[in-house]
C-alpha positions in Angstrom: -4.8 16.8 9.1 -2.0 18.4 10.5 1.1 15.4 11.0 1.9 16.4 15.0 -1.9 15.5 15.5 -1.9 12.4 13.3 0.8 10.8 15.3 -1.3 11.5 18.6 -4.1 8.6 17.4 -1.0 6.3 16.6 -1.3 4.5 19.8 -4.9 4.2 19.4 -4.3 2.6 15.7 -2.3 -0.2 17.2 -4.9 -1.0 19.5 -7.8 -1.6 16.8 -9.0 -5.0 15.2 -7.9 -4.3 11.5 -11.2 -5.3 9.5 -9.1 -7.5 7.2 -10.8 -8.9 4.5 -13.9 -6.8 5.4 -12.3 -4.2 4.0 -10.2 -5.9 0.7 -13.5 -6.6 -0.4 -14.7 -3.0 -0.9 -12.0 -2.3 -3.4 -11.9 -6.0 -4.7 -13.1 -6.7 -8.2 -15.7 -9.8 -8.6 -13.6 -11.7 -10.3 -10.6 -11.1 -7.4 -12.8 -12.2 -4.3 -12.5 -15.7 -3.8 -8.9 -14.9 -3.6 -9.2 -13.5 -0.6 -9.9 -16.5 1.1 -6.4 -18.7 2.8 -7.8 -21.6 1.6 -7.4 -20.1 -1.9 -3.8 -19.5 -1.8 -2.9 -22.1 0.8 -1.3 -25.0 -1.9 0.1 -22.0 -4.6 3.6 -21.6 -2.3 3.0 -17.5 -2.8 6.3 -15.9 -2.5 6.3 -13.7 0.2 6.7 -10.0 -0.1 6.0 -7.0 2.1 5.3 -3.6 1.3 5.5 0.5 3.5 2.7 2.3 4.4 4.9 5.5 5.3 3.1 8.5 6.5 5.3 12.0 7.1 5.1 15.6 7.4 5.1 17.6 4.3 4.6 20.9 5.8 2.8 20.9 8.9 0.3 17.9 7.3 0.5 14.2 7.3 1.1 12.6 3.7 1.5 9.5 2.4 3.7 8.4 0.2 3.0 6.2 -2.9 5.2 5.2 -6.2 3.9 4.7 -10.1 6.1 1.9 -11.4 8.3 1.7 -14.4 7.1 0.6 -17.8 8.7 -3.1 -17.7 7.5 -6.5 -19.1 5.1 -7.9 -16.0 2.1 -7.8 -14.7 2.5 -4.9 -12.4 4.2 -2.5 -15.1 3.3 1.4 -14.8 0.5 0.6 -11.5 0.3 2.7 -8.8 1.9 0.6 -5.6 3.2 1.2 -2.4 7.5 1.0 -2.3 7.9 -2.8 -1.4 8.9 -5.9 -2.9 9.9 -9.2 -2.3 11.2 -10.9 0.6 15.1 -12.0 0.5 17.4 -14.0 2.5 19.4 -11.5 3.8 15.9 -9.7 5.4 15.6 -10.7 9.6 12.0 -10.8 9.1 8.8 -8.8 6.4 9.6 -5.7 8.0 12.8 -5.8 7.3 11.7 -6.6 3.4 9.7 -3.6 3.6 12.4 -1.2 5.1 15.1 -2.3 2.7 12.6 -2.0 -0.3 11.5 1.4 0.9 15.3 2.7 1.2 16.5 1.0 -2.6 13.0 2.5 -4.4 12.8 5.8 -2.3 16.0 6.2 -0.3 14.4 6.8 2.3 16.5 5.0 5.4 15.4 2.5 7.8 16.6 4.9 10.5 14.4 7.1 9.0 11.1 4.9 9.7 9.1 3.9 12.6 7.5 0.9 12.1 4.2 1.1 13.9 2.3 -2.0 13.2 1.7 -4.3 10.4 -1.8 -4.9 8.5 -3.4 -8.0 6.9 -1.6 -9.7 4.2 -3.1 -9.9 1.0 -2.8 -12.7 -1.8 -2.2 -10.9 -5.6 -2.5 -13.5 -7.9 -1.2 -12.8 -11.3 2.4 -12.5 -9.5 1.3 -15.4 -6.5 2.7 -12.8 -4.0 1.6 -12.5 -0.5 2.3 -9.4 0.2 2.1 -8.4 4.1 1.7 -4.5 4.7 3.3 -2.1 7.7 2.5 1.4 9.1 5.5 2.9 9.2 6.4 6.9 10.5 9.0 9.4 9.4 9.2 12.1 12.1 10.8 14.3 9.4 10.1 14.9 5.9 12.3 12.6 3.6 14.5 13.9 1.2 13.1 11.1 -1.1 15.6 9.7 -4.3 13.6 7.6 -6.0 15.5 4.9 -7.9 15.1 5.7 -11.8 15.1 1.8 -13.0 12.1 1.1 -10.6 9.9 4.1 -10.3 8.9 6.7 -12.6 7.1 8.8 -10.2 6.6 9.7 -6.6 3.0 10.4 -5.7 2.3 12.3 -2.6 -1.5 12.0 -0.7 -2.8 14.1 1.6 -4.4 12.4 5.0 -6.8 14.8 4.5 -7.6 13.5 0.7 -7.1 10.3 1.4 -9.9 10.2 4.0 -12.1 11.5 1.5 -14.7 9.2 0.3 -14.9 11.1 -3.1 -11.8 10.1 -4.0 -13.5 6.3 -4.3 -14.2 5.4 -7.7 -15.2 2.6 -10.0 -13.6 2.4 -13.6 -13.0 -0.1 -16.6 -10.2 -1.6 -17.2 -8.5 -4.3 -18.9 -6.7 -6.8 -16.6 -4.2 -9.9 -16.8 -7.5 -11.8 -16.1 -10.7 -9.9 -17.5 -11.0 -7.8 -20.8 -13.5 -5.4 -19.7 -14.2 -5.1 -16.3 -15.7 -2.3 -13.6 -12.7 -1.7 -11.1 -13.3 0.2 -7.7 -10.0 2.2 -6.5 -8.8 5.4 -5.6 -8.7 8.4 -8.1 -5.6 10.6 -6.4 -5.0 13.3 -9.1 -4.6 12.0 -12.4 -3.6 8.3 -11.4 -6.1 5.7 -10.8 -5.0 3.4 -7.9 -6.4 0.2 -7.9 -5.6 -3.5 -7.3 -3.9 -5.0 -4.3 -2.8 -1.1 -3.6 -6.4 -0.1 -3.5 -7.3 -3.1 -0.9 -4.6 -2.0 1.5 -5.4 0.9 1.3 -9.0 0.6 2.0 -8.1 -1.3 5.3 -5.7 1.5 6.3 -8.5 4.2 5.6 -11.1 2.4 7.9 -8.9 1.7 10.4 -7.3 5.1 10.7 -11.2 6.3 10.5 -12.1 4.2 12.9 -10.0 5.4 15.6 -11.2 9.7 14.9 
């Protein structure tokens, strides 16, 4: 999809009921759904974090822009992720987590962005984040600098792609709290995106389908 008409549904984006946990659930493993529910997460104090959903031009089409994460001790070392992190004192407010993240691990500015709306948060226990999600727009394409102690790749999607259900997979994997287990997520070349990623982006895909 060509960027100039992607930005022409952008009003009709905001408008639309996000499906919320509707859609989590669809890339949720079993063992990850009852902590979807508030009541799950409501007496863990989850530190709050926020994360960019940044769509641009690359060419004439709409991309998106994902990171692959350093090797690091952690529970989140090497995954696929949005740029975002946690939430500091200096930030005004989540968006302004999710700006300054996206400038330190991308370079791309804050003057850069337009943030259009925010998404559901979602609860990622093995790190007891709550990480709260935004839409955000560059009008131009970023000259992206990806900071080398946080990210070890920059992983550009197609609209297009990402709109395509054939791209949904289900793979095993061994997590922080399963041995074996049959993942769903998001094959985008050779990475498999899965995880909290994989649950915000299944509510951005619907919603962004929802409004074509």
């Amino acid at each position: 999809m060509q960027f100039t008409e992607f930005v022409k549904y952008l009003p009709k984006i905001q408008k639309e009921q996000l499906p919320a946990v509707k859609a989590h659930l669809k890339m949720a493993p079993l063992e990850r759904v009852q902590s979807l529910s508030a009541n799950y997460y409501a007496d863990k104090n989850p530190r709050p974090s926020a994360v960019m959903m940044l769509f641009y031009p690359k060419g004439d089409e709409a991309s998106l822009i994902l990171i692959k994460r350093n090797t690091y001790p952690g529970v989140h070392s090497a995954q696929v992720s949005f740029p975002g992190g946690k939430a500091e004192p200096k930030d005004k407010d989540l968006s302004s987590t999710a700006l300054r993240e996206t400038c330190e691990e991308i370079g791309v500015a804050a003057n850069e962005i337009d943030i259009i709306m925010p998404f559901t948060e979602l609860y990622i226990p093995p790190s007891n984040f709550l990480v709260y999600p935004f839409l955000g727009v560059a009008a131009n394409t970023p000259a992206f600098k990806p900071d080398p102690f946080e990210v070890s790749e920059l992983i550009e999607l197609p609209l297009q792609t990402f709109l395509d259900d054939s791209i949904i997979v289900t793979s095993e994997l061994q997590t922080s709290y399963a041995e074996r287990i049959a993942v769903p997520g998001f094959k985008v070349g050779e990475h498999f995106v899965w995880g909290a990623t994989a649950m915000i982006m299944s509510e951005l895909k619907e919603t962004i389908k929802s409004v074509l």
